[in-house]
C-alpha positions as CSV (number, residue, x, y, z in Angstrom):
1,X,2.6,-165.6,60.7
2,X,0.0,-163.3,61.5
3,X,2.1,-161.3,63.7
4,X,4.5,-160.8,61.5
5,X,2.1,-159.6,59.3
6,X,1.0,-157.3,61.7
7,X,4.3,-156.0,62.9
8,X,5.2,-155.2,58.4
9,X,2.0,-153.0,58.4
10,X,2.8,-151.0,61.4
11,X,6.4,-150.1,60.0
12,X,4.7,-149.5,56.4
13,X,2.3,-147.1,58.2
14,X,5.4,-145.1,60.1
15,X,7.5,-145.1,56.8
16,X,5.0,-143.3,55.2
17,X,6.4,-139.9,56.9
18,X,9.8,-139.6,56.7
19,X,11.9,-136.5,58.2
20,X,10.4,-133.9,60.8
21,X,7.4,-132.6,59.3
22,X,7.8,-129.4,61.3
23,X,11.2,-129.1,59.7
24,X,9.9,-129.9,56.0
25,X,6.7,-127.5,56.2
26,X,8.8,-124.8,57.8
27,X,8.5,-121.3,56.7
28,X,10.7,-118.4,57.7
29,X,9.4,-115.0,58.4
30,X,10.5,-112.9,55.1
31,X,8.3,-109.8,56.8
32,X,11.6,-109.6,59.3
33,X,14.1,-106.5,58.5
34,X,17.6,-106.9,58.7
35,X,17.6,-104.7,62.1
36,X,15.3,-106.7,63.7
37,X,17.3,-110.0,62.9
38,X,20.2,-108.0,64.2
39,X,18.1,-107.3,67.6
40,X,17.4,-110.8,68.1
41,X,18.7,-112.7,70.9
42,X,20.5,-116.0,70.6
43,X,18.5,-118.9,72.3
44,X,19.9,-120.5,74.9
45,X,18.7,-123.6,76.6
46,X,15.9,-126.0,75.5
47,X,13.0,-124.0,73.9
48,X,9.5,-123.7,75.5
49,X,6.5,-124.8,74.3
50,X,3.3,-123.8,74.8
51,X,-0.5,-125.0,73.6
52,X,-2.1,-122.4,71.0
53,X,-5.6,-120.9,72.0
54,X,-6.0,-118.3,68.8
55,X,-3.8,-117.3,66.6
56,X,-4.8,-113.7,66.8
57,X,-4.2,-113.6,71.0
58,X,-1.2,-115.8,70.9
59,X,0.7,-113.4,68.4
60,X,-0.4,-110.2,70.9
61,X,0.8,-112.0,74.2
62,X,4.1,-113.3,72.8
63,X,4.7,-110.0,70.8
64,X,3.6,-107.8,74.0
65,X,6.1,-110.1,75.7
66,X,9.1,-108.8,73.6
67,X,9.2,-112.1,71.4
68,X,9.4,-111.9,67.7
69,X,8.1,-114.8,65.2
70,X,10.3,-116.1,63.3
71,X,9.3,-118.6,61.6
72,X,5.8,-120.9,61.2
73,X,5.1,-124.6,60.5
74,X,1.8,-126.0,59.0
75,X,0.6,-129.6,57.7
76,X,-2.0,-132.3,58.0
77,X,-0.7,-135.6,58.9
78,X,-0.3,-137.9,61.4
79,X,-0.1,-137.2,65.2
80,X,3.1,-135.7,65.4
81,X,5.1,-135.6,68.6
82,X,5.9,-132.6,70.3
83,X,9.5,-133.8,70.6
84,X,9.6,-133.0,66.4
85,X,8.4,-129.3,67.3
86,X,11.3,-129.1,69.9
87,X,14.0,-130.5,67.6
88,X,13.2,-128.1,64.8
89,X,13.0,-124.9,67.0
90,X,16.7,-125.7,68.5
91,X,17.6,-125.7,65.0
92,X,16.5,-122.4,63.8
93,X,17.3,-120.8,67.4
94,X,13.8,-120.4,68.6
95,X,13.4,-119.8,72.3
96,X,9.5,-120.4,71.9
97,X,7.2,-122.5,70.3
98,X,3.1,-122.6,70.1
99,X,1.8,-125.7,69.2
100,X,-1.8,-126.2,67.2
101,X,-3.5,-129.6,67.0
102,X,-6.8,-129.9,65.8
103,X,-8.5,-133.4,64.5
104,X,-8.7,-133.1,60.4
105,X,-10.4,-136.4,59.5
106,X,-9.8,-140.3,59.3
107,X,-8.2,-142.3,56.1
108,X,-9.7,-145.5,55.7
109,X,-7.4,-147.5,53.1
110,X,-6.3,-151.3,52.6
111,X,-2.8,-152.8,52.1
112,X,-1.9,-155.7,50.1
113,X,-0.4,-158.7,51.7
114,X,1.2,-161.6,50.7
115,X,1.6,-164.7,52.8
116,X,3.4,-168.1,51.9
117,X,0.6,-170.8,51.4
118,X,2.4,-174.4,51.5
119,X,0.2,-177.2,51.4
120,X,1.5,-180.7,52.6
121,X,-0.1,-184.2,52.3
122,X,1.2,-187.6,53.9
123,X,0.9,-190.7,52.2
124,X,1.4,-194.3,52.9
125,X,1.0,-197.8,51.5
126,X,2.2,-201.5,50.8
127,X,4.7,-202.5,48.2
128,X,4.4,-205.8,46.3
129,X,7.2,-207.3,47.7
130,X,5.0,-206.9,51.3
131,X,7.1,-203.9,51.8
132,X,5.4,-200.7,53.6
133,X,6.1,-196.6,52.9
134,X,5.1,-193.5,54.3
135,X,6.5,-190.3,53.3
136,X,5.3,-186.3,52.7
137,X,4.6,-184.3,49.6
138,X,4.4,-180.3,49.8
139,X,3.1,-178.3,47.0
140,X,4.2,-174.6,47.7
141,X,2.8,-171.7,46.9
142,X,1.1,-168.3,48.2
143,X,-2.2,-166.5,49.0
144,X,-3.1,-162.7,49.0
145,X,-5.3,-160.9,51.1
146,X,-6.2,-157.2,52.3
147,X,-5.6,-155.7,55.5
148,X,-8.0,-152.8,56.2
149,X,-6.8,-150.0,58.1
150,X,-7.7,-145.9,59.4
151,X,-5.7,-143.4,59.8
152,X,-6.7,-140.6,62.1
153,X,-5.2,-137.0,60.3
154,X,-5.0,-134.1,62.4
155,X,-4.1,-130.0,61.3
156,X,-0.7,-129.2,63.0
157,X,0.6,-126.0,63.2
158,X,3.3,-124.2,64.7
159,X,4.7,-120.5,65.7
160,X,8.8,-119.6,66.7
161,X,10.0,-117.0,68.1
162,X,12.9,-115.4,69.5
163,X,13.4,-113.1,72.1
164,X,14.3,-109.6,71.0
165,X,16.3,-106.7,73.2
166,X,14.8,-103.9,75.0
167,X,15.3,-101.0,73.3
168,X,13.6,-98.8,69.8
169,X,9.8,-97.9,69.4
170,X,8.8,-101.8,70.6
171,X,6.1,-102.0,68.2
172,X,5.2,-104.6,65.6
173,X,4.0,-103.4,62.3
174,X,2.6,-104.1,58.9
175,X,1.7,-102.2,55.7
176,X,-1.4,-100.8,55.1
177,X,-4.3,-102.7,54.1
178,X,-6.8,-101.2,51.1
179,X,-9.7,-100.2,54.0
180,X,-6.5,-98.3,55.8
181,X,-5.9,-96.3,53.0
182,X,-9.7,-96.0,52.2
183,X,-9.8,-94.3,56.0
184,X,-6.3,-91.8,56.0
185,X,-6.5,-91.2,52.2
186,X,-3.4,-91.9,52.0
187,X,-0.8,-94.7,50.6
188,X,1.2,-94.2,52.6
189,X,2.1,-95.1,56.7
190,X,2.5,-98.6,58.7
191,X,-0.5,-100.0,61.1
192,X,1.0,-100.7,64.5
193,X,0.2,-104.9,65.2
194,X,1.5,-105.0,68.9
195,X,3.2,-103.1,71.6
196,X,5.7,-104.6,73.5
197,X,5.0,-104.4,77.3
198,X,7.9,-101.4,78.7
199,X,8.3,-100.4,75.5
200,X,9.1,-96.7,74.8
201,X,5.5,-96.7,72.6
202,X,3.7,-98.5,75.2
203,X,4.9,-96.1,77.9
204,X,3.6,-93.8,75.2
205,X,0.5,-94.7,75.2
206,X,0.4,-96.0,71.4
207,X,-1.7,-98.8,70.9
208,X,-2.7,-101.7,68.8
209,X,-4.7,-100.3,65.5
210,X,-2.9,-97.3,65.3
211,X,-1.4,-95.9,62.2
212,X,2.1,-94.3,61.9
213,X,2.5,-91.5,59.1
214,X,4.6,-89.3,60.0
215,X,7.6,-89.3,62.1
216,X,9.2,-85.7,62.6
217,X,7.3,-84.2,60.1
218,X,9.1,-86.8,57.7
219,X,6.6,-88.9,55.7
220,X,6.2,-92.7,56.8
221,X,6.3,-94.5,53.3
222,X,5.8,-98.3,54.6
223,X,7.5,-100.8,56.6
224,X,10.8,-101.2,54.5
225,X,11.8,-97.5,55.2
226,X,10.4,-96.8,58.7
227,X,12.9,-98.8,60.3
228,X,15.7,-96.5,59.1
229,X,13.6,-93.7,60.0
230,X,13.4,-94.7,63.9
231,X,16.9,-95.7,64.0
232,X,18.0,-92.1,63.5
233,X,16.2,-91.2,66.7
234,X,17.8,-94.1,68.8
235,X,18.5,-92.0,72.2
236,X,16.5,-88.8,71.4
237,X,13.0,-88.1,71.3
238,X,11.4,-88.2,67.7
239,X,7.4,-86.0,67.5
240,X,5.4,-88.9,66.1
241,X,2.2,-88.2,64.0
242,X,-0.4,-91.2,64.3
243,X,-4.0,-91.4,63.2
244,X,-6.4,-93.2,65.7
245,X,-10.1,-93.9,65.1
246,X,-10.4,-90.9,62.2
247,X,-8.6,-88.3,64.5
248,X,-5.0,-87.3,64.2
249,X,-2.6,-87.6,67.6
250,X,0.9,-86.3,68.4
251,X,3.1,-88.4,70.8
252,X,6.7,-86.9,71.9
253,X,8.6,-90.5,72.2
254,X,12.2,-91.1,74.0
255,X,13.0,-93.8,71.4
256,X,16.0,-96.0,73.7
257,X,18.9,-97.7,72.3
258,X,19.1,-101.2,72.2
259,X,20.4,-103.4,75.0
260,X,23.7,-105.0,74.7
């Protein structure tokens, strides 16, 4: 009885997550423009995964190495299997995936169980008649008890990306954050996140921290319009204006087409 007992509390324990967490705590990249979703390549194969150090280098090596993320995944639950992780990224077309896994803290709880508690007596004795008898009466009925139990948590997270074709600037940006605009006095440009390794702006020399304005004398308003902006330079060379530790630079830049 006990092991059946047993055997009921671990399947109550692994019904209490249902699905693929990594699927249900999924959260696509809105930041993504429409041409970089059209740059993407399709995966093919079963997706890699790698262990996460910090966020912060993770994003530069797998951005300088001309992936784009897609997509992330974050909860606190249960060890989760990296199997999960896998299954997702095939779904959304991922060709990468960094895993996280750090211990959160232990549940301590009890569960409830009720077992069958039948009680039988045997009896005998002598009739009047000299006669004997013997026989058994059973009085059911049940008993419940609590089963203590821990549950170790743990903080997963996860990053997916997709490979994207040679070709453009080969930078990663983001709008400007308030201490940006404190330093240009200016609204308006895009900070440059990562370069992508044989990229036209890394064989320009543009780096990490720099700030695009100006982009043939043509204003840089944020990262919704500079995309279009680029595009009209795909296979000529655009004069970029970029501001870099309080100084203003010019870089001439052959901006490529993309590969087909």
């Amino acid at each position: 009885m006990r092991l059946v007992i047993v055997v009921s509390l671990m399947g109550f324990l692994a019904g209490c997550v249902l699905g693929n967490p990594y699927q249900q705590f999924y959260t696509p990249n809105s930041g993504l423009s429409e041409d970089t979703r059209s740059q993407l390549i399709p995966s093919k194969g079963n997706p890699i995964v790698f262990r996460g150090t910090t966020r912060e280098k993770d994003v530069d090596r797998m951005t300088s190495d001309g992936y784009v993320k897609i997509g992330t995944s974050g909860f606190i639950g249960v060890e989760e299997s990296e199997e999960s992780a896998i299954a997702h990224a095939k779904k959304i077309g991922a060709d990468r995936v960094v895993l996280y896994k750090n211990f959160s803290h232990t549940e301590n709880d009890m569960i409830l169980i009720t077992e069958p508690n039948n009680q039988t007596s045997y009896h005998s004795g002598s009739l009047s008649s000299g006669s004997s008898y013997q026989g058994t009466t059973t009085t059911y009925g049940t008993q419940t008890s609590y089963i203590p139990y821990t549950t170790r948590k743990y903080d997963h997270g996860a990053t997916f990306w997709s490979k994207i074709r040679r070709g453009g600037l080969g930078i990663t940006i983001a709008d400007l954050t308030p201490q940006q605009k404190a330093e240009i006095g200016s609204n308006k440009g895009v900070s440059v996140l990562a370069v992508i390794k044989g990229s036209a702006a890394y064989e320009a020399d543009i780096v990490p921290g720099d700030i695009l304005r100006f982009i043939d004398k043509e204003q840089v308003e944020d990262t919704r319009s500079v995309g279009k902006q680029i595009k009209f330079f795909f296979g000529k060379t655009a004069n970029l204006e970029l501001w870099r530790n309080g100084k203003k630079i010019q870089k001439a830049v052959f901006i490529p087409l993309y590969d087909q």
